[in-house]
Short mmCIF file of the C-alpha atoms (twelve columns), coordinates in Angstrom:
data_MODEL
# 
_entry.id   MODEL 
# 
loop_
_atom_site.group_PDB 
_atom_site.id 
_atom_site.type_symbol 
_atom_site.label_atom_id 
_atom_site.label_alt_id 
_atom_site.label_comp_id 
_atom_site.label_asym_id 
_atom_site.label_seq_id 
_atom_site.Cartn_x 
_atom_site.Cartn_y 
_atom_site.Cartn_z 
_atom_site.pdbx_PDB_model_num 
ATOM 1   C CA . UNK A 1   0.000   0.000   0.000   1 
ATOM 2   C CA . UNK A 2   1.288   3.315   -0.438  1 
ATOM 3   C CA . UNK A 3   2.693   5.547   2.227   1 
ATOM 4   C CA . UNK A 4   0.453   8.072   1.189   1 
ATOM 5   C CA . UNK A 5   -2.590  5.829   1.709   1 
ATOM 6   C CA . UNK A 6   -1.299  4.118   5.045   1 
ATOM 7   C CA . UNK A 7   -1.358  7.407   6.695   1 
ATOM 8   C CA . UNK A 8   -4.743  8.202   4.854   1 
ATOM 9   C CA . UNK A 9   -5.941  4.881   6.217   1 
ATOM 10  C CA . UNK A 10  -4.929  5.638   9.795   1 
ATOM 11  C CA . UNK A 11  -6.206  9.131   9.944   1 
ATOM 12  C CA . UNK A 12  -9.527  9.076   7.866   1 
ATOM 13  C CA . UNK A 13  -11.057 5.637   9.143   1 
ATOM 14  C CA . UNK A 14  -13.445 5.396   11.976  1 
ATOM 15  C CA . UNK A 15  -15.832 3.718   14.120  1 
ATOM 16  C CA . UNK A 16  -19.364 4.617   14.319  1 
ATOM 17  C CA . UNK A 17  -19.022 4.553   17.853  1 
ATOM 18  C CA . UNK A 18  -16.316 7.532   17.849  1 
ATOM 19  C CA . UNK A 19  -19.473 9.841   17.702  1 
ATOM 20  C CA . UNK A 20  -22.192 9.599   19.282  1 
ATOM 21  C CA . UNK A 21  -25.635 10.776  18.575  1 
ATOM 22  C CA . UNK A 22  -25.570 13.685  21.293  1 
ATOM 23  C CA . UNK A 23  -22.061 14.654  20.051  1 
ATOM 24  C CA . UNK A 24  -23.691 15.344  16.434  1 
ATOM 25  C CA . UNK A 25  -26.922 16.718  16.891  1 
ATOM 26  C CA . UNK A 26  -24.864 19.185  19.236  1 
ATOM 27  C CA . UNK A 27  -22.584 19.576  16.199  1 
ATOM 28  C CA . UNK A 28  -24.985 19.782  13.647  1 
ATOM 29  C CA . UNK A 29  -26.924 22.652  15.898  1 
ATOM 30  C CA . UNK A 30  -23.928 24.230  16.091  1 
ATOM 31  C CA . UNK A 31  -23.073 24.255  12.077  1 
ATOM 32  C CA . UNK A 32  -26.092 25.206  11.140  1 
ATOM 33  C CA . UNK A 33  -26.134 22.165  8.207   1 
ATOM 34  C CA . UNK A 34  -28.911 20.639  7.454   1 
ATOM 35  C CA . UNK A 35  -28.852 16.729  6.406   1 
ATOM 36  C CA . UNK A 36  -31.222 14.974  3.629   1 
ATOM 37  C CA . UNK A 37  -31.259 11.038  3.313   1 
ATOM 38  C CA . UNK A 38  -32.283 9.620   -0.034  1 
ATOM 39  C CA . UNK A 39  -32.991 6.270   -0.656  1 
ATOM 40  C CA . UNK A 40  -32.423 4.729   -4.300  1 
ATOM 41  C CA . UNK A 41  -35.809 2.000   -4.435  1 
ATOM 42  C CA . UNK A 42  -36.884 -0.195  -7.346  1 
ATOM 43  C CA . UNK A 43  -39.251 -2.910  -6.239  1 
ATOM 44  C CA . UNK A 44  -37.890 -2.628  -2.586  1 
ATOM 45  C CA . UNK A 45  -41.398 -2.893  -0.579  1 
ATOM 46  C CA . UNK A 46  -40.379 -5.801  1.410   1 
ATOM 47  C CA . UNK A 47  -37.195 -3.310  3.467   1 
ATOM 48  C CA . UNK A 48  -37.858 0.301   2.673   1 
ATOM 49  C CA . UNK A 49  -40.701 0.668   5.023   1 
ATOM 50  C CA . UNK A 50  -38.601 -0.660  7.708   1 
ATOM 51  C CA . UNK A 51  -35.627 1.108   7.141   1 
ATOM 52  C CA . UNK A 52  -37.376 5.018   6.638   1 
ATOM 53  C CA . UNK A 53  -39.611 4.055   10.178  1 
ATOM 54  C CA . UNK A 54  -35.809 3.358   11.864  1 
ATOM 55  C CA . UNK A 55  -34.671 6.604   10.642  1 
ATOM 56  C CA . UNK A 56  -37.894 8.733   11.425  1 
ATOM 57  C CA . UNK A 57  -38.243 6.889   14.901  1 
ATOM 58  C CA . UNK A 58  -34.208 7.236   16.171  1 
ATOM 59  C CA . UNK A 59  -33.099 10.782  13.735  1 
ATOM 60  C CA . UNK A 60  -36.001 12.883  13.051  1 
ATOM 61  C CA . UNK A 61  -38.185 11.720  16.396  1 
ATOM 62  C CA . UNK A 62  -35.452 11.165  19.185  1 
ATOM 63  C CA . UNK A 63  -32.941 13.147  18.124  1 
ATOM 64  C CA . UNK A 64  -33.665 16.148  15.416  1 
ATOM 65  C CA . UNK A 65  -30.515 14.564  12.882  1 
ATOM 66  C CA . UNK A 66  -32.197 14.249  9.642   1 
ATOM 67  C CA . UNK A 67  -33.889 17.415  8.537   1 
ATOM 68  C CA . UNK A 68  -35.255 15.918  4.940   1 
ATOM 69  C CA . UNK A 69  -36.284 12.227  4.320   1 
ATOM 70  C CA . UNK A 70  -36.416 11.106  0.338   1 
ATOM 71  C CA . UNK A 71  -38.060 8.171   -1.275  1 
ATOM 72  C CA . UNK A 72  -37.019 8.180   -5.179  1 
ATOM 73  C CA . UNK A 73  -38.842 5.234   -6.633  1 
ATOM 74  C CA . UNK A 74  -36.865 4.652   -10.210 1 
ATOM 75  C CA . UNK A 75  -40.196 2.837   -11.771 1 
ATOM 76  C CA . UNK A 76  -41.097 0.001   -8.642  1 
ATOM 77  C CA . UNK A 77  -43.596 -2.688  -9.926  1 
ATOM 78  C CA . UNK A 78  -45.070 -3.458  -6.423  1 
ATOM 79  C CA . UNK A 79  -46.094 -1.676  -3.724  1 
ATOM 80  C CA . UNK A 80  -42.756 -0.069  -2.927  1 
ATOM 81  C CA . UNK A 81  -43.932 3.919   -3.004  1 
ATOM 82  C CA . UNK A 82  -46.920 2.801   -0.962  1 
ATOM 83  C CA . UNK A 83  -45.099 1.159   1.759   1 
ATOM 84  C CA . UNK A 84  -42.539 3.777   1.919   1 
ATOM 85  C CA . UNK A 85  -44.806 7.153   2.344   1 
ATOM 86  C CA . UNK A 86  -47.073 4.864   4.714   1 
ATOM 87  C CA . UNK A 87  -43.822 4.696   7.089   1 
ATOM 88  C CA . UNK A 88  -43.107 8.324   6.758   1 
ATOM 89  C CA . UNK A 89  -40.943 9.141   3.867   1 
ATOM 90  C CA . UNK A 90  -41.784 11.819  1.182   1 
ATOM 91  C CA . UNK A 91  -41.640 10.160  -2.325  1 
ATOM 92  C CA . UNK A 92  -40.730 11.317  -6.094  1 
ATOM 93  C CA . UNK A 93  -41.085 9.337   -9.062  1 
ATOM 94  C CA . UNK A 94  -37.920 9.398   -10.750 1 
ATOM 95  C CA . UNK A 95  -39.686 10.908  -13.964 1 
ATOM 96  C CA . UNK A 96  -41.025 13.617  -12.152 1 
ATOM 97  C CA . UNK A 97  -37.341 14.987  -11.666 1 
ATOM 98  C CA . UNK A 98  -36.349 16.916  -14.854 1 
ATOM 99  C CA . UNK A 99  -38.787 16.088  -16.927 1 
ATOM 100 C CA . UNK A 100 -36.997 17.846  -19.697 1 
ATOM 101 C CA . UNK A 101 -34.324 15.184  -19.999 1 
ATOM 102 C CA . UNK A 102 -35.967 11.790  -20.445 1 
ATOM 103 C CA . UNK A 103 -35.074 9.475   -17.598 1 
ATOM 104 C CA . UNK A 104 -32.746 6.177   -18.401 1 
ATOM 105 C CA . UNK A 105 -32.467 3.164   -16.469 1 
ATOM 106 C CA . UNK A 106 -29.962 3.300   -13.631 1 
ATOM 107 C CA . UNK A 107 -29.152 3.498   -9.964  1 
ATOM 108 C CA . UNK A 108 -27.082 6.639   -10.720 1 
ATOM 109 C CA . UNK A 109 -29.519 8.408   -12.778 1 
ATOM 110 C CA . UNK A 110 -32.091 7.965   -9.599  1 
ATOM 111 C CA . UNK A 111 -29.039 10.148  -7.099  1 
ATOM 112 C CA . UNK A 112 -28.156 12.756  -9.908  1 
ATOM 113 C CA . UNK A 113 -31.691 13.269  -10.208 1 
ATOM 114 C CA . UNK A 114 -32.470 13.431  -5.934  1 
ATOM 115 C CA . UNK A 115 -29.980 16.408  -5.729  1 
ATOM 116 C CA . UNK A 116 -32.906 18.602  -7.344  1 
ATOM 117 C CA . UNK A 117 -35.681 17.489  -5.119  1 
ATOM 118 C CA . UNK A 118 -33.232 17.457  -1.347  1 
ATOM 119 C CA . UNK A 119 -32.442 20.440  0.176   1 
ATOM 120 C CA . UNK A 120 -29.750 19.595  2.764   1 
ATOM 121 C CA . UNK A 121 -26.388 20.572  2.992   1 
ATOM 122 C CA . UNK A 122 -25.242 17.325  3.777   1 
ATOM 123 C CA . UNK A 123 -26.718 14.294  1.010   1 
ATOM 124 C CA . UNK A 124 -26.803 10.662  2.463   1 
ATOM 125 C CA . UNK A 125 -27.677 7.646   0.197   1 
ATOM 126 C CA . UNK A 126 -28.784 4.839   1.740   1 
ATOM 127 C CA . UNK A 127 -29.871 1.664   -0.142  1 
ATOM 128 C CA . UNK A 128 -33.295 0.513   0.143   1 
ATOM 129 C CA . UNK A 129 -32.611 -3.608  0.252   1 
ATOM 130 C CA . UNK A 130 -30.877 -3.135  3.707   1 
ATOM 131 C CA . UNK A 131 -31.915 -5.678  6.083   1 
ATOM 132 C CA . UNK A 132 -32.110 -5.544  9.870   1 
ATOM 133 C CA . UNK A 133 -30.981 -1.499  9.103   1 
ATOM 134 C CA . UNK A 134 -29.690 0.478   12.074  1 
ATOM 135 C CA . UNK A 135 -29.505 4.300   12.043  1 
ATOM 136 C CA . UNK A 136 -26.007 3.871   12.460  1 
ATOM 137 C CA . UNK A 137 -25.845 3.456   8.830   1 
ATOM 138 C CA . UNK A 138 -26.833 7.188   8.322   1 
ATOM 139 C CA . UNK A 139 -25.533 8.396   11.660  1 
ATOM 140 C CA . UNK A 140 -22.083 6.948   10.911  1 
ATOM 141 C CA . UNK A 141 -21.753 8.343   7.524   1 
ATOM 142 C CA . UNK A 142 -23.130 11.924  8.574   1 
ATOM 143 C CA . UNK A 143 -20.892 12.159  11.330  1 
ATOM 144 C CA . UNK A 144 -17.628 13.358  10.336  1 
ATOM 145 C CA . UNK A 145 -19.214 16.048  7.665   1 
ATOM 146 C CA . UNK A 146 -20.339 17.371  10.892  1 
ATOM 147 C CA . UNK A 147 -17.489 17.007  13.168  1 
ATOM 148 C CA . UNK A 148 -14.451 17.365  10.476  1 
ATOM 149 C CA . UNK A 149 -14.400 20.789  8.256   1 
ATOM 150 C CA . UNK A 150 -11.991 19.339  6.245   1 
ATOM 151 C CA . UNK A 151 -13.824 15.870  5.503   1 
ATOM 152 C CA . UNK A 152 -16.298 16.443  2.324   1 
ATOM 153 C CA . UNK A 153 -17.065 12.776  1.502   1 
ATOM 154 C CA . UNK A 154 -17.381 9.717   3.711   1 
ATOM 155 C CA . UNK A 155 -18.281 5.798   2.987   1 
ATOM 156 C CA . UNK A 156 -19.452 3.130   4.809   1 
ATOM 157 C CA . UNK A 157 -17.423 0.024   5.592   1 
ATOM 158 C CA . UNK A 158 -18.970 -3.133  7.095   1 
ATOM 159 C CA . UNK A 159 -19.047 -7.046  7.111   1 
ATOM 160 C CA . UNK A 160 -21.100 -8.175  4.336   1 
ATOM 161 C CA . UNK A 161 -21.963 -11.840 5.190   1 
ATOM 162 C CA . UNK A 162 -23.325 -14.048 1.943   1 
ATOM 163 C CA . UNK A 163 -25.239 -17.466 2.916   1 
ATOM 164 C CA . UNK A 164 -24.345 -17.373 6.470   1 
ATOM 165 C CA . UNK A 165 -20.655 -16.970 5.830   1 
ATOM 166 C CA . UNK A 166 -18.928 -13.466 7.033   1 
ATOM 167 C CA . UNK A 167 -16.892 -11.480 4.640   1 
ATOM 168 C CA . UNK A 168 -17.863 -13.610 1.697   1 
ATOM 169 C CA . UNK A 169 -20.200 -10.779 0.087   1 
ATOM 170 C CA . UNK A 170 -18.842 -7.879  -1.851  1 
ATOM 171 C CA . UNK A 171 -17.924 -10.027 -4.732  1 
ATOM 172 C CA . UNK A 172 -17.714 -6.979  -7.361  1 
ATOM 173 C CA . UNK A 173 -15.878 -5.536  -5.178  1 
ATOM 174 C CA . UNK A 174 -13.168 -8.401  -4.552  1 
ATOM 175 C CA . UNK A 175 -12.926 -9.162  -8.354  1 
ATOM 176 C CA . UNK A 176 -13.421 -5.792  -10.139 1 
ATOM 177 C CA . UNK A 177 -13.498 -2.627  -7.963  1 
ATOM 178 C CA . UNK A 178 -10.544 -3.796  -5.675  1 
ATOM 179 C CA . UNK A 179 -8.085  -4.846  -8.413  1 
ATOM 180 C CA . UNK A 180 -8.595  -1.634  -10.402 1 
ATOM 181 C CA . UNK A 181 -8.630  0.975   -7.770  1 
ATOM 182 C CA . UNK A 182 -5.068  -0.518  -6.557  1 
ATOM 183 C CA . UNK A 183 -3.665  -0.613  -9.820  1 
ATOM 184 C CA . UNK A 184 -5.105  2.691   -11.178 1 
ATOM 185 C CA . UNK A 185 -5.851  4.460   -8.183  1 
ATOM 186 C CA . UNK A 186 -3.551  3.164   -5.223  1 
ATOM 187 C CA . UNK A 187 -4.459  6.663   -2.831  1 
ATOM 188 C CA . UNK A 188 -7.844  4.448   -3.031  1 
ATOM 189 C CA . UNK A 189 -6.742  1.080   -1.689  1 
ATOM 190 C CA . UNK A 190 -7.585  1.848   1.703   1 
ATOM 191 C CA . UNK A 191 -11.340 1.765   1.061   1 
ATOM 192 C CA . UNK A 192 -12.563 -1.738  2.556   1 
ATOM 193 C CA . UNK A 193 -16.333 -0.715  0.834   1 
ATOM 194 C CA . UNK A 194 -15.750 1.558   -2.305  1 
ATOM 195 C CA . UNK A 195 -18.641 -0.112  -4.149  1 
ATOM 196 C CA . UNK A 196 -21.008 0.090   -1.144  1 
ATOM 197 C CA . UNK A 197 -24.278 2.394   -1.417  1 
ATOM 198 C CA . UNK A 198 -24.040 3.728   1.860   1 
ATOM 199 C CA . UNK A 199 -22.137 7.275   1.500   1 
ATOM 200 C CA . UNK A 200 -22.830 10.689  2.337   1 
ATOM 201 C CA . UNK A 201 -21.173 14.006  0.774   1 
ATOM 202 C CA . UNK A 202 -21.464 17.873  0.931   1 
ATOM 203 C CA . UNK A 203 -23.696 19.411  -1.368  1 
ATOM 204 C CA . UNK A 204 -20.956 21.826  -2.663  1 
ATOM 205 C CA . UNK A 205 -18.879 18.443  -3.878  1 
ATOM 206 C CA . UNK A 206 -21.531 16.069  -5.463  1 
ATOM 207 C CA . UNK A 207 -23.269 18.798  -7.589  1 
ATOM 208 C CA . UNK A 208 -19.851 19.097  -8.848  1 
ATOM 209 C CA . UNK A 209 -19.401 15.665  -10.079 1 
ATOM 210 C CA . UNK A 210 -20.617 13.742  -12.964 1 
ATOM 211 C CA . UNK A 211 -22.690 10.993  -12.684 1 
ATOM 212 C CA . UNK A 212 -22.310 7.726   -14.239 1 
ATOM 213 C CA . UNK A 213 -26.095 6.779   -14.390 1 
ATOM 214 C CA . UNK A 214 -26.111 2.790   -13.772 1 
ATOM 215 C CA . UNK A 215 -23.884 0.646   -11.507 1 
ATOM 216 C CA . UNK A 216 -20.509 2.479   -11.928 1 
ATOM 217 C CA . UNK A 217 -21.936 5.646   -10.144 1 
ATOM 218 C CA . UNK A 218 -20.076 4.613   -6.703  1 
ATOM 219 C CA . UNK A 219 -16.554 3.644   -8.318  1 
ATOM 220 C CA . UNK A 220 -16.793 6.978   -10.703 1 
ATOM 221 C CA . UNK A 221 -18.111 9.237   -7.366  1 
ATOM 222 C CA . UNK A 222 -15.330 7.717   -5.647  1 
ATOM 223 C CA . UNK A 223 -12.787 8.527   -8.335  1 
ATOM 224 C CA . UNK A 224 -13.848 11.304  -9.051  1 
ATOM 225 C CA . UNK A 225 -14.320 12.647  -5.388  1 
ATOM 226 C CA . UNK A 226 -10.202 11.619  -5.223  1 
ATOM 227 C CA . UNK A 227 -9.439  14.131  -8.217  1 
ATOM 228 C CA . UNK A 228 -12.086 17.348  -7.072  1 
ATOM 229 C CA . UNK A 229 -10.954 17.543  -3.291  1 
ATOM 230 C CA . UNK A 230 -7.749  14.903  -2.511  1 
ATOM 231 C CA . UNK A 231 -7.552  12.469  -0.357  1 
ATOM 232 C CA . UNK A 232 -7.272  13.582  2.994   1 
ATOM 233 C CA . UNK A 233 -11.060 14.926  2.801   1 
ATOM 234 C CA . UNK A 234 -12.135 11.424  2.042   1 
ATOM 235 C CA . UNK A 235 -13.040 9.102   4.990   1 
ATOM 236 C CA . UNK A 236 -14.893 5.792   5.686   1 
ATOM 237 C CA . UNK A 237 -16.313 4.683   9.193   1 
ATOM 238 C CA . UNK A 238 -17.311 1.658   10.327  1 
ATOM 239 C CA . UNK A 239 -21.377 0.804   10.828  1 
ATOM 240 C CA . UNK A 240 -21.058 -2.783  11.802  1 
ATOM 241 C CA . UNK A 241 -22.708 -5.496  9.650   1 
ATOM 242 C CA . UNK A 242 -24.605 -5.194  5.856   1 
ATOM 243 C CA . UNK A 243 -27.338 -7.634  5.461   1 
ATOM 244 C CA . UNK A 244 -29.453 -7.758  1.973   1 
ATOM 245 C CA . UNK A 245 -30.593 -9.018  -0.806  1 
ATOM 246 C CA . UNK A 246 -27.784 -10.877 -3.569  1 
ATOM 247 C CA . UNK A 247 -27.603 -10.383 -7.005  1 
ATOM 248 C CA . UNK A 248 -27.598 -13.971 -9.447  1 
ATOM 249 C CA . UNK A 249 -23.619 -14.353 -10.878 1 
ATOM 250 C CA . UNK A 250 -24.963 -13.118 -14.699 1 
ATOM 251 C CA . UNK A 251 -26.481 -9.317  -13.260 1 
ATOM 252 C CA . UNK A 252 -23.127 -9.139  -11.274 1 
ATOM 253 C CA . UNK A 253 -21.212 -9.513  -14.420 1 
ATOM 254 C CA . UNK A 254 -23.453 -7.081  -15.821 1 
ATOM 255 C CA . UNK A 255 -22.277 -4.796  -12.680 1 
ATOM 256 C CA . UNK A 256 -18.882 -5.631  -12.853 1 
ATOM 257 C CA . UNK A 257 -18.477 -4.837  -17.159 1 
ATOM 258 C CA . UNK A 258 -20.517 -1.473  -16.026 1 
ATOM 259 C CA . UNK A 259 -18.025 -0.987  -13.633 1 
ATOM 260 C CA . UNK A 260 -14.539 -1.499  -15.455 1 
ATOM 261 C CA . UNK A 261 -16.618 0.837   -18.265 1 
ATOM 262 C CA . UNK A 262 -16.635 3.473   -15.733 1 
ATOM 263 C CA . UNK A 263 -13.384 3.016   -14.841 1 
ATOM 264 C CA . UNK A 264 -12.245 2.821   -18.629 1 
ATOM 265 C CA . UNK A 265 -13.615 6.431   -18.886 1 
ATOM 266 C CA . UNK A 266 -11.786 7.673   -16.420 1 
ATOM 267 C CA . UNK A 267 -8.494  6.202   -17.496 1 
ATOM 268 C CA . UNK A 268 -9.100  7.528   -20.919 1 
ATOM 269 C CA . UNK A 269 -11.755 10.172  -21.419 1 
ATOM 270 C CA . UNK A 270 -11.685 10.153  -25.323 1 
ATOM 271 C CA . UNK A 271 -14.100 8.572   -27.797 1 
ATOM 272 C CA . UNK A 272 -14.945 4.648   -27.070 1 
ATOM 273 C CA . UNK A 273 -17.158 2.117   -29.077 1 
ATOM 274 C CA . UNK A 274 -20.022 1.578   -26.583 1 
ATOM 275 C CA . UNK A 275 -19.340 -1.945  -25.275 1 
ATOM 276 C CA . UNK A 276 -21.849 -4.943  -24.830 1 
ATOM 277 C CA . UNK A 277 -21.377 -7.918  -22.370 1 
ATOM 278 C CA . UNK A 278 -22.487 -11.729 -23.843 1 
ATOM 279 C CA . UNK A 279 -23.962 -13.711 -21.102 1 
ATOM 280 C CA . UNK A 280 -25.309 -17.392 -21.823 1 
ATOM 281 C CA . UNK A 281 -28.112 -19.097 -20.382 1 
ATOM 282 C CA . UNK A 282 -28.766 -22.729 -20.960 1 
ATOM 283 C CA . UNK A 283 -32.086 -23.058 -23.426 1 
ATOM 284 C CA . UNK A 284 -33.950 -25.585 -25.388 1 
ATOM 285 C CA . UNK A 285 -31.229 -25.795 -28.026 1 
ATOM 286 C CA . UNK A 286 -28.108 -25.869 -25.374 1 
ATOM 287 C CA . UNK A 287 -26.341 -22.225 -24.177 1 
ATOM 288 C CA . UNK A 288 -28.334 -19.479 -25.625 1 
ATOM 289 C CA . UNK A 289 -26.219 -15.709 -25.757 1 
ATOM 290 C CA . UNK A 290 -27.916 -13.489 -24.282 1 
ATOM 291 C CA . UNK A 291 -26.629 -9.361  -25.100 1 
ATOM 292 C CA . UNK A 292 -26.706 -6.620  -22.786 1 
ATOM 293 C CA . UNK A 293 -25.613 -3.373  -23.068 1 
ATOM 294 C CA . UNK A 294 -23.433 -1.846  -20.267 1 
ATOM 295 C CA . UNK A 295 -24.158 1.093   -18.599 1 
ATOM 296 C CA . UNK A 296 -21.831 3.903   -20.515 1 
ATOM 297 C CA . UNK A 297 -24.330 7.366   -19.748 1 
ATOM 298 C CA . UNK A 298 -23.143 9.812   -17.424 1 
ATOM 299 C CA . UNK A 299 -24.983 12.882  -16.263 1 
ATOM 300 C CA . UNK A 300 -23.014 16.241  -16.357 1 
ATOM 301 C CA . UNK A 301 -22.245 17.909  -12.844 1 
ATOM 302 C CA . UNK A 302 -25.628 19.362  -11.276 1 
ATOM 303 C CA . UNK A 303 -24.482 22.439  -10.988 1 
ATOM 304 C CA . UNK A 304 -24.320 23.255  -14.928 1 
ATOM 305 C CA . UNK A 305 -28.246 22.183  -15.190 1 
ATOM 306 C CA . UNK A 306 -30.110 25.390  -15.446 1 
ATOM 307 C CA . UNK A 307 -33.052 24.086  -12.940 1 
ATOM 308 C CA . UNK A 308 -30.972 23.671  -10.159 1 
ATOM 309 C CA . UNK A 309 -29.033 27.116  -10.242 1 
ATOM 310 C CA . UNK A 310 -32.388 28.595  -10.867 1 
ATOM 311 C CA . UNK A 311 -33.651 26.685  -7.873  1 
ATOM 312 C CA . UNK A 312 -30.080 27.686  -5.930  1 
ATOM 313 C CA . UNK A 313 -31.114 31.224  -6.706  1 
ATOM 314 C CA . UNK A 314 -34.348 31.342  -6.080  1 
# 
């Protein structure tokens, strides 16, 4: 690892339990920030009511940490919207947002879009599959943008157990997002969770930064996060244990091609043939190929979109 990141490692990782609710709210009074938590849902009605009652009940009702709770449903089949304003969240249709640029599929596409409907100074994503969620996610997360000046942009880290076995989830991560950030990106290497969708960020940083609108949108925040502001205002913080739903082996190689893609773009921002990923599934007539295209559409920084500075200004 290099020197540069040791030290980085040392200094900018933390336990959730360094701060403590008190300590924040007292922080957060005395800042003057206010904090919005958005949570990403497709099809999610089976956690998200869970996880906005946790964060109503412990951060807006105990303790006055979350000024602005967001639902953005990116197109949910079932009864996910439902579910999630019955437990206390507000919720936007992703189409609602911008309506003058057409909506594409995409996790990222669903955050670019929440920075025009939040208001906070502080932005916290938090998916919406978590199971057994704690308010430390958010609390842990928030905390050093409150307590640290310096710190614009911090990231989860956590166990992520698969089938009852610890530390066997995260398997993007171990076989795509780890190998590229240390050969690429080494400052990075210290980041146990740079693919997980637990982060928050000032306001003044992420409407700076492009967004890669599918599945690459946490390696390309992360990267490009490393490039607007250095290292040292980078942090991660540990929130204990990630429990939630798997993806099959085919839609994580459809995450992981997304995510070298984003990566690719980064290592070489000219001109590139848009790339496709072959998958095969076993059909009548033996392996059938199955084409997907990967995720290549990023969405300019917020803050050249003429509907945000007009709502800035206004």
């Amino acid at each position: 690892m290099l020197e540069e990141a040791e030290r980085w490692l040392t200094r900018r990782s933390w336990s959730v339990a360094d701060r403590p609710l008190g300590a924040l709210v007292d922080a957060k009074r005395a800042s003057g920030a206010s904090v919005s938590v958005v949570l990403p849902a497709l099809d999610e009605e089976e956690t998200v009511g869970e996880i906005v009652a946790e964060i109503r009940r412990e951060l807006i009702g105990k303790a006055p940490l979350v000024d602005e709770l967001v639902v953005v449903d990116s197109g949910s089949r079932d009864r996910t919207a439902e579910v999630a304003r019955a437990a206390g969240a507000r919720v936007v249709h992703r189409d609602e947002i911008l309506p003058r640029i057409p909506a594409v599929p995409g996790k990222g596409e669903v955050l670019w879009r929440s920075l025009l409907v939040t208001g906070g100074d502080i932005v916290a994503f938090v998916d919406a599959d978590l199971r057994d969620f704690s308010a430390d996610f958010v609390t842990g997360i928030v905390g050093p943008l409150l307590t640290e000046p310096d710190v614009d942009f911090v990231k989860a880290m956590y166990d992520r157990p698969l089938a009852g076995t610890a530390d066997q989830g995260g398997r993007v991560t171990e076989l795509m997002a780890r190998p590229l950030l240390n050969l690429h990106w080494p400052q990075l290497a210290g980041f146990v969770q740079p693919l997980g969708g637990e982060y928050a960020a000032r306001r003044s940083l992420l409407e700076r930064l492009p967004f890669p609108v599918g599945y690459g949108v946490e390696l390309g925040l992360l990267v490009d996060a490393l490039h607007t502001v250095g290292l040292d205002a980078l942090a991660q913080v540990d929130v204990g244990v990630r429990k939630h739903r798997h993806q099959d082996g085919q839609a994580l190689g459809r995450m992981a091609a997304a995510i070298y893609r984003t990566a690719q773009l980064r290592l070489a921002r000219g001109h590139l043939v848009r790339p496709e990923l072959i998958q095969f599934e076993r059909g009548e007539q033996g392996f059938e190929p199955r084409t997907h295209s990967v995720d290549t559409e990023e969405r300019p920084p917020m803050s050249g979109v003429a509907e945000y500075t007009a709502r800035r200004v206004a």
